[in-house]
N, C-alpha and C positions, 0 to 999 in steps of 0.2 A: 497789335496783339501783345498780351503780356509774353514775357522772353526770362526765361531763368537764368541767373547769375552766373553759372558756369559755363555756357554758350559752349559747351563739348559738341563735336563736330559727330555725326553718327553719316552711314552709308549703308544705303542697302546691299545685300548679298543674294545673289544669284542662287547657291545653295547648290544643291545637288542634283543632276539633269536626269530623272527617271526615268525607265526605255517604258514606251504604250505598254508592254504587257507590266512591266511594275506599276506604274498610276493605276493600270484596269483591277489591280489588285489592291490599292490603297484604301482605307479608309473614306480619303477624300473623296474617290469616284465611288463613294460604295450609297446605295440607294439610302434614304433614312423616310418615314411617315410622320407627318406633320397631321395629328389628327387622321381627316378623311383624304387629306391628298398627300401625294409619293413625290418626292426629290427622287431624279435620277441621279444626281448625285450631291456632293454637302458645299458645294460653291453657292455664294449669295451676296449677290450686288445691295446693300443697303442705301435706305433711301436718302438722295440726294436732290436738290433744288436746282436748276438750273437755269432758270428763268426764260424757261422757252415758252410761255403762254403768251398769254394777252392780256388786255386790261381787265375783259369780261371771264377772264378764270378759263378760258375754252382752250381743248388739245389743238394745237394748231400743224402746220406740218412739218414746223421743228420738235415738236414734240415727239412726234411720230418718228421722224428719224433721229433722233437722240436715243429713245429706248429701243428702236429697232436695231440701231449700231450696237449696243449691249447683248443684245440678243444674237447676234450673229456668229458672238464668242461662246456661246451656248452654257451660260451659267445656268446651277441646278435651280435659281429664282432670282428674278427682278422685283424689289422691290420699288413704287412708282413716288415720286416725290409726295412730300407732306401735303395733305390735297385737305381744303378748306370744307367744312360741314357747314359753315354759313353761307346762304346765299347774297354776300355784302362784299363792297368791294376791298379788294387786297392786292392789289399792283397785279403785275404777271404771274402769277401763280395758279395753280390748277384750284378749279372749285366743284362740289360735288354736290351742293347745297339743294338741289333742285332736279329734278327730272328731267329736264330740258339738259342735261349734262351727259345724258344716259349715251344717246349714239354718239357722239362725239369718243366719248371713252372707248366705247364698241371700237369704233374703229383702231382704236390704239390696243385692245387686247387683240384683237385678228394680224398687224401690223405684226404685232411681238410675236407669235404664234406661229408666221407664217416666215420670221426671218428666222428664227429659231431652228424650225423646221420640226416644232414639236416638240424639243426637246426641252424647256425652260419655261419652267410654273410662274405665274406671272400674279403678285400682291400688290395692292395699294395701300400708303398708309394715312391714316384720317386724322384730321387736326383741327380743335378747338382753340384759336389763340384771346385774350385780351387787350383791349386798346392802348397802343403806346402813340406817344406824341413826338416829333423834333423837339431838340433842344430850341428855346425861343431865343430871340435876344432879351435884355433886361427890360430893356422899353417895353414892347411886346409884351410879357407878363405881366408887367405892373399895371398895365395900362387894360389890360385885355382877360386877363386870366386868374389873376391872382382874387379870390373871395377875400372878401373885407369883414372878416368875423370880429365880434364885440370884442374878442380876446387878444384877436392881434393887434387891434388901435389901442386896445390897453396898453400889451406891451409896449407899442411902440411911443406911447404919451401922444394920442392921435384921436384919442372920443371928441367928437364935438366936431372936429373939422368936415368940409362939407368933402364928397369922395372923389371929386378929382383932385380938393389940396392933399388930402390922404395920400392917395395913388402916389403924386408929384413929391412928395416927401418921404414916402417909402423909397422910391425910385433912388432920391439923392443921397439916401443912408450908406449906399454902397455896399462891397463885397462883406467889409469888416460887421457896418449895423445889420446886415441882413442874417447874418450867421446868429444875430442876435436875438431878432425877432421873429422869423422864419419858423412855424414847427418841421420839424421834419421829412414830411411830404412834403411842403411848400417849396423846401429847398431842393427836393429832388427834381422836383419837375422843373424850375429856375435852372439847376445848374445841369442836366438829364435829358429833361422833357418828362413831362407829366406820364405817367406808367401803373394803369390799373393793376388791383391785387386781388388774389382771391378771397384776403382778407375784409373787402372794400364793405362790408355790409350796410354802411349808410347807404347806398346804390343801388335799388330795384333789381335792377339786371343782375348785379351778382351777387345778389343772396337768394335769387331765383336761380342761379345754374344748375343746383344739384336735383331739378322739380325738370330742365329744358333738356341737360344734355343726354340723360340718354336716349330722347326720342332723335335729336339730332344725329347722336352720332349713330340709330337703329336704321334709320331713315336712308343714313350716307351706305349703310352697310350694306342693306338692301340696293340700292342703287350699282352698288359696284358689281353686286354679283346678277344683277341683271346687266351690266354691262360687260360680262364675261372672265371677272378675276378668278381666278383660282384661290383667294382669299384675301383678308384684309387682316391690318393692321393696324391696332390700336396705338396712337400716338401718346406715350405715358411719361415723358420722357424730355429731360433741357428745361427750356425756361417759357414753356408754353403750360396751358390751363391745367390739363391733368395732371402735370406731375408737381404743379404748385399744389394741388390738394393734396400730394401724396406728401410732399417737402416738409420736414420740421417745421420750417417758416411760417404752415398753413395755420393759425390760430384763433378759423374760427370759431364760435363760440353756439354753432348750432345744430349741433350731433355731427357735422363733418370737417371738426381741425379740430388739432389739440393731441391727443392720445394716436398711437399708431391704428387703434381700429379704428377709430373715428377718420382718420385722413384715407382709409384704402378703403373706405364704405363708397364714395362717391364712383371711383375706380370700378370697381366691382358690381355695382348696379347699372354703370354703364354697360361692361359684361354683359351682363345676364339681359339686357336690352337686345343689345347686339344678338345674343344667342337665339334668343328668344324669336326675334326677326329673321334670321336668316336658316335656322336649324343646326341640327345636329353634323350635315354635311358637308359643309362649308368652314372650309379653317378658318381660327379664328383666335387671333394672339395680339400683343405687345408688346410695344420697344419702353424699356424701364432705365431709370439710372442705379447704376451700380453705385453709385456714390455720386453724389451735388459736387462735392470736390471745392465746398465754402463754408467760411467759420461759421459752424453750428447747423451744420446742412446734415440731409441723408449720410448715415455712414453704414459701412455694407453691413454691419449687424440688422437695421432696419430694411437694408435694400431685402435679403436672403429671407426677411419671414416675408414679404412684399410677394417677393417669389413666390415662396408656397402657399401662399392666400391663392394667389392667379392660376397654380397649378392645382390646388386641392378645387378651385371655383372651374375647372373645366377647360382654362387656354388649352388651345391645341401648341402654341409653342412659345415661347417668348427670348425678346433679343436686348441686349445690354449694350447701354451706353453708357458716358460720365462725362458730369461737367455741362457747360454750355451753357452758364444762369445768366441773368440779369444782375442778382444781386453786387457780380465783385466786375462789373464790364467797365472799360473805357471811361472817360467822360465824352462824349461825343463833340463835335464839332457844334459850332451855332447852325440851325438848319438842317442838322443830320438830328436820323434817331442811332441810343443805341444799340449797340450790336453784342449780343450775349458771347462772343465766343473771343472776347479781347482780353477777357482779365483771367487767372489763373486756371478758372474753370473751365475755360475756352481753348486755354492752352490743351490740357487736360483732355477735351474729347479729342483736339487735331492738332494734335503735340508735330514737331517740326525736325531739322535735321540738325539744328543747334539744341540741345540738351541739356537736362541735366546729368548726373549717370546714370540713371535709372533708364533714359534712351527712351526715346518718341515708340518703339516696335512692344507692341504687345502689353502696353500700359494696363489695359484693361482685364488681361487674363487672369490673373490669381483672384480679383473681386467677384468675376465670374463662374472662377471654379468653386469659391466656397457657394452660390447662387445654388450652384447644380447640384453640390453637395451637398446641399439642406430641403433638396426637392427629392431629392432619391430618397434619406432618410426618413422623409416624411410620406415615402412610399408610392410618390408617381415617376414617372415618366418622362414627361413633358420635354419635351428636344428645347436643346438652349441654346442659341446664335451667340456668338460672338465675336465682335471688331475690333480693330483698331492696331494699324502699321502691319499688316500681316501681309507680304509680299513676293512670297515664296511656297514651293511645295513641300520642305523640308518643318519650315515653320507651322503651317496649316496641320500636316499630319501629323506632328507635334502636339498640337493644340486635343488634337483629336485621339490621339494613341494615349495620353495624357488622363483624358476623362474632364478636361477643362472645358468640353462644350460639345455640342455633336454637329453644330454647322458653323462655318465658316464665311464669315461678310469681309470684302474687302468692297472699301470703297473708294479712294486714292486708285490705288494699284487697276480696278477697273477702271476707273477715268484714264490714265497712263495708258492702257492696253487691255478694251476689251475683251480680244482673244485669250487673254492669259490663262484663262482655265481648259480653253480647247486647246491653246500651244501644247499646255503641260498632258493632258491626258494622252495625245498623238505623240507624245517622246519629244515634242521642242521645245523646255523649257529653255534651249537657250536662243531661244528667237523672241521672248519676251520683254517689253519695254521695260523695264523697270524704273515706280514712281520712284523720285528723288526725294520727297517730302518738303518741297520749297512751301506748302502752301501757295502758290500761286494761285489755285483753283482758289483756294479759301480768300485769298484778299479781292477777286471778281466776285464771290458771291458779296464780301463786305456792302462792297459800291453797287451790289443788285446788277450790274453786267452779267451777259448770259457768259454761264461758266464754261471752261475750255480747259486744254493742258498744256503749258510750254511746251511740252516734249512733241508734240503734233501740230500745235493749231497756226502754222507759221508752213508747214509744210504742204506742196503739191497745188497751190492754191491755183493754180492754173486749173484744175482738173475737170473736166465736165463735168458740169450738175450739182458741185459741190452747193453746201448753200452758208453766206457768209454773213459775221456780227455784224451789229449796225452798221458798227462803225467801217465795216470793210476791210478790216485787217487781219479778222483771224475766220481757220473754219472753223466751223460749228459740231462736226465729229470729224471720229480718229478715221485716218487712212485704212482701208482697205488690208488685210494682209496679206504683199503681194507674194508669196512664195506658198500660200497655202496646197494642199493636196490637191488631189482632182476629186471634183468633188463636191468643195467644199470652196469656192472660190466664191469671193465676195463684191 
């Protein structure tokens, strides 16, 4: 992962230990409405991947106890990791593509529901991605991959040769002649792997997306609330399909890229799909970037009218993120794909304990508050989430006493310790684990290993029934908290 030059060392803070009747009085535990459904209070676990499915996209029964252990802590909502609208395959990851997904889910909203004990509204969020490839090796492309266009045997002084002298002579040009002859894409996928664009409109497929997705994503929306969510979420957000149409980057040239109406048209009619599909009763929002955080990307002037498009267009809420593209990522290894969250923008969404001064806690707030500040002006409502390094109760109410947001996502800090919103509301905020910000979760999700946290997954492993990684080394949820009330024991 990219790492900033100043590598200033930050620590989280404990902060101040509320007694139950001061939390019961906070902001934080104070009820909020999300549309048609009620937060009992403004805790919110945002979505995270974990790689507890299967090949076939199915809730399996690490699934089920992964967001059941979340649920135990009684956050005011879980939101369910980025769950695919295509019915195609996508490694371990949840898939929603098809009906045949429906009871499977079921059972993971009864699971949550039923560890919760009712207390904790349970969202899934929905995600259209594009095809990425591994980096190849040079053989490999040259030989396999790379289109022999009239233009590039021009450049290369190659017309006439039959295509495998082509190929073998392209090949032997090297790092230096390739930078030479190579257009632009040519060399991304060489030195990348090959990575669709929303731009791609020589390509069937993606100049049909804005005609597919929003029956796909109506379809997925339907599905969940037949499988009992309390609402969904719109995946608008990083470096996946929709938020490339929202991204300045988006230029295409067919009423949806180019001009800011033009890129939040597609957005917005998926919207009004979804609406349309599921009704008026059923919440119904998005996670947006507050800024791309890449040269010549979204900057929150674009993110804040984005906002008020989606709140004047009916969201029931919406939540912010930043950062996370493709464009400024890694170069990946030969073999591997890459991974959006390596290069500054990556930094940026899961910024760490080495710093710069600006410090890994609460990066995202100010982008956010002007978000909320230009939705109010423009005379709604619309509740605004907001993430990132928030790990304390001091912090959150802050965020919230502020007018920088009116729900609170912590997603670190619950991996660290689900309990931490029940710790704090019962008066134990000092019984709380608190995240370190190692990223360690983030370098397992890198490698697609099922995510865990240093701070637990090494502990008790003796324990009955625990259920463990592959590999045998770590468990799979956090321990139990054993000193809780009567009650309330896990």
């Amino acid at each position: 992962m990219w790492k900033p030059a100043e590598r200033i060392r930050f620590e989280p803070a404990r902060g101040s230990i509320p007694t139950a009747d001061q939390a019961r009085a906070s902001q934080l535990f104070s009820p909020v409405a999300l549309g048609p459904l009620t937060l009992r209070h403004r805790t919110w676990v945002p979505a995270m991947v974990p790689w507890r499915s299967n090949e076939d996209g199915e809730v399996t029964e690490d699934v089920i106890q992964w967001y059941a252990r979340f649920a135990k802590g009684r956050p005011g909502a879980i939101v369910i990791e980025a769950t695919g609208i295509r019915d195609v395959p996508s490694g371990p990851l949840l898939r929603i593509g098809d009906d045949r997904y429906v009871d499977g889910l079921r059972r993971l909203t009864r699971a949550v529901n039923e560890a919760s004990g009712g207390h904790t509204r349970l969202l899934i969020q929905i995600i259209d991605f594009l095809r990425i490839r591994r980096r190849p090796d040079p053989r490999t492309f040259f030989e396999r991959h790379l289109a022999l266009t009239p233009a590039l045997l021009a450049r290369a002084g190659l017309t006439g040769l039959s295509e495998t002298a082509a190929r073998e002579a392209l090949l032997a040009l090297g790092a230096a002649g390739w930078a030479q002859v190579l257009d632009p894409r040519d060399r991304q996928s060489l030195e990348f792997g090959a990575r669709e664009s929303v731009n791609d409109l020589y390509l069937p497929h993606i100049q049909s997306l804005p005609e597919e997705l929003p029956s796909l994503f109506s379809q997925a929306a339907r599905r969940s609330r037949d499988a009992g969510f309390d609402g969904v979420e719109l995946h608008y957000a990083h470096a996946y399909t929709m938020a490339s149409f929202l991204s300045t980057t988006n230029q295409r040239t067919d009423g949806y890229g180019g001009s800011r109406e033009a890129r939040v048209r597609l957005p917005l009619e998926v919207y009004q799909a979804v609406r349309s599909e599921v009704g008026s009763g059923y919440a119904v929002g998005c996670r947006f970037l507050a800024e791309e955080c890449i040269d010549g990307g979204t900057q929150v002037d674009d993110s804040l009218w984005y906002g008020v498009q989606f709140a004047l267009a009916g969201m029931d809420f919406l939540s912010t993120s930043r950062g996370g593209k493709f464009d400024d990522a890694k170069q990946p290894s030969v073999g591997q794909a890459a991974y959006p969250y390596t290069g500054r923008s990556g930094y940026e969404c899961m910024p760490q304990y080495l710093s710069d001064a600006q410090g890994p806690f609460g990066r995202n707030r100010a982008a956010t508050a002007r978000i909320r500040q230009a939705i109010h002006a423009a005379g709604c409502t619309t509740p605004v989430v907001c993430t990132g390094g928030v790990h304390n109760f001091d912090f959150a109410e802050a965020m919230l006493t502020a007018g920088d947001c009116d729900v609170v996502g912590t997603a670190r800090q619950s991996l660290a310790d689900p309990d931490w919103a029940l710790k704090t509301l019962l008066g134990r905020a000092d019984a709380v684990r608190l995240c370190e910000y190692t990223n360690y979760c983030e370098g397992l999700d890198q490698k697609h290993k099922q995510v865990t946290c240093q701070l637990w997954d090494r502990e008790d492993l003796n324990e009955p029934g625990i259920r463990m990684s592959h590999d045998g080394k770590r468990r799979l949820v956090a321990p139990a908290w054993k000193d809780a009330p009567a009650g309330l024991e896990q």
